[in-house]
C-alpha positions in Angstrom: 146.4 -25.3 -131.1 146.2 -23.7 -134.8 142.6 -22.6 -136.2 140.8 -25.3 -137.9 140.5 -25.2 -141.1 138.6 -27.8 -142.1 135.1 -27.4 -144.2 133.7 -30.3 -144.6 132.1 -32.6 -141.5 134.8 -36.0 -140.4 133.3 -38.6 -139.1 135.3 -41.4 -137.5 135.7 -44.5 -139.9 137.9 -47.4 -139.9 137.7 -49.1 -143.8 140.9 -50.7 -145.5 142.4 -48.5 -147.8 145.0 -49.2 -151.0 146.3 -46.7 -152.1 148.6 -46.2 -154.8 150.7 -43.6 -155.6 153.6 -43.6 -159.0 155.3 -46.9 -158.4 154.3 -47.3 -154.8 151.6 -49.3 -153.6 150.3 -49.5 -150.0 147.6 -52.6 -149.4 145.1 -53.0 -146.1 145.7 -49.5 -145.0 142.9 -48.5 -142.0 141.0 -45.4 -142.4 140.9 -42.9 -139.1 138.3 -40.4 -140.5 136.2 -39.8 -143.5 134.3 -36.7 -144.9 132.9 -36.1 -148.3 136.1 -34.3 -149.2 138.0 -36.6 -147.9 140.3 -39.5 -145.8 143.2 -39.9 -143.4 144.7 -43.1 -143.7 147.2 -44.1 -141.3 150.4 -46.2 -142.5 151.5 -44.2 -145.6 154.8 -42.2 -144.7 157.4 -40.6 -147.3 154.8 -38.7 -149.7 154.5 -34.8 -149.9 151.3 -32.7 -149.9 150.8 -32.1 -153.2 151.4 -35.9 -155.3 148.0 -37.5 -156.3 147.4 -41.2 -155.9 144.5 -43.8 -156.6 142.8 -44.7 -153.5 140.1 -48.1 -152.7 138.2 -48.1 -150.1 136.9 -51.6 -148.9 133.5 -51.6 -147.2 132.4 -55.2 -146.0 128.8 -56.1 -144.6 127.8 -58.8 -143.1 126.8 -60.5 -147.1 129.2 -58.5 -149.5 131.9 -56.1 -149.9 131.8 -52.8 -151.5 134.7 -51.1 -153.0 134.9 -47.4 -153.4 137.3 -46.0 -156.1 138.7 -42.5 -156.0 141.6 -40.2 -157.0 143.4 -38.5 -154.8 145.8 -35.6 -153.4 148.0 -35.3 -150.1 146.6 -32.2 -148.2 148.7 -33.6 -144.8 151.7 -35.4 -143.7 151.5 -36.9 -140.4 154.2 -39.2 -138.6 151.6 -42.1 -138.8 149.8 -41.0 -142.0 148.7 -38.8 -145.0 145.2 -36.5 -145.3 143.6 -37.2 -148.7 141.6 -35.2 -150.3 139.2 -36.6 -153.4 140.1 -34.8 -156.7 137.8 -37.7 -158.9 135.3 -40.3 -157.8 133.1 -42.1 -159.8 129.0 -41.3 -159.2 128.5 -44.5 -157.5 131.3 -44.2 -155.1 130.6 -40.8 -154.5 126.8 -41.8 -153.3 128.2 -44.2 -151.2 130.3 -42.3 -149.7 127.5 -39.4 -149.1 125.7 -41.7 -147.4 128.2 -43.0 -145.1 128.7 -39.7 -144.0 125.1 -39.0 -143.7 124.3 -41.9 -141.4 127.8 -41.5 -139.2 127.1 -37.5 -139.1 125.5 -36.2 -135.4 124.2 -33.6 -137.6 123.3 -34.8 -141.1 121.8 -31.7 -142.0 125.4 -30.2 -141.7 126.3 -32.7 -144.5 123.4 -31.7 -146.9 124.8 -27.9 -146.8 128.0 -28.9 -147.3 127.1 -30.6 -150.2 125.3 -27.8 -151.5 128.2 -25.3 -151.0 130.4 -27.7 -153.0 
C-alpha cells in the first residue's frame, strides 16, 4: 500500500449525490465518505482528474431535506467512482457540512485544526 496522502479527516457518509459535469448529468448517486475537502461518490465512471463539476448533496431528516451545493474537481478515478474535491461552496453549505464532519469525527478536535490550517 502507497503513503497516504490525505489531509483532511473522512468520515463515512452515505447522502445522494447529483452531480453534473459539461453535458453529463448523474442523479441519486450514494456518497462513501465525506471530509471538509471533500466526497467520493460511487457510480460516476469515464471522467479524468482534473474536469470540474457541480455537485448536490441531499440530506434528509426525519421532517425536511437539506441540500448542499458545491463545485467541484476530480482528484481520483476509481472503477466504481470519482474523489471530489470542493473548489466553491456556498457559506451555508459549507457550515453544514463542517458540522457533519464534526459530529461523525472520533476526534472532532482534529476537524477544528484542520479547519484552521485551511
Amino acid at each position: 500500500m502507497g503513503r497516504e496522502r490525505r489531509k483532511n479527516t473522512r468520515v463515512p457518509f452515505q447522502a445522494t449525490a447529483d452531480v453534473t459535469f459539461a453535458g453529463q448529468h448523474y442523479r441519486g448517486c450514494e456518497t462513501e465518505n465525506l471530509s471538509v475537502k471533500g466526497v467520493a461518490v460511487l457510480g460516476i465512471t469515464g471522467h479524468a482528474v482534473g474536469e470540474t463539476c457541480d455537485l448536490s448533496l441531499a440530506l434528509s431528516g426525519s421532517s425536511s431535506e437539506l441540500r448542499l451545493t458545491m463545485r467541484g474537481k476530480v482528484v481520483r478515478v476509481e472503477g466504481n467512482g470519482v474523489a471530489l474535491n470542493f473548489i466553491e461552496t456556498d457559506l451555508e453549505s459549507f457550515y453544514h457540512l463542517k458540522n457533519i464532519i464534526y459530529y461523525n469525527s472520533q476526534d472532532p478536535d482534529a476537524i477544528e485544526q484542520e479547519l484552521i490550517r485551511s
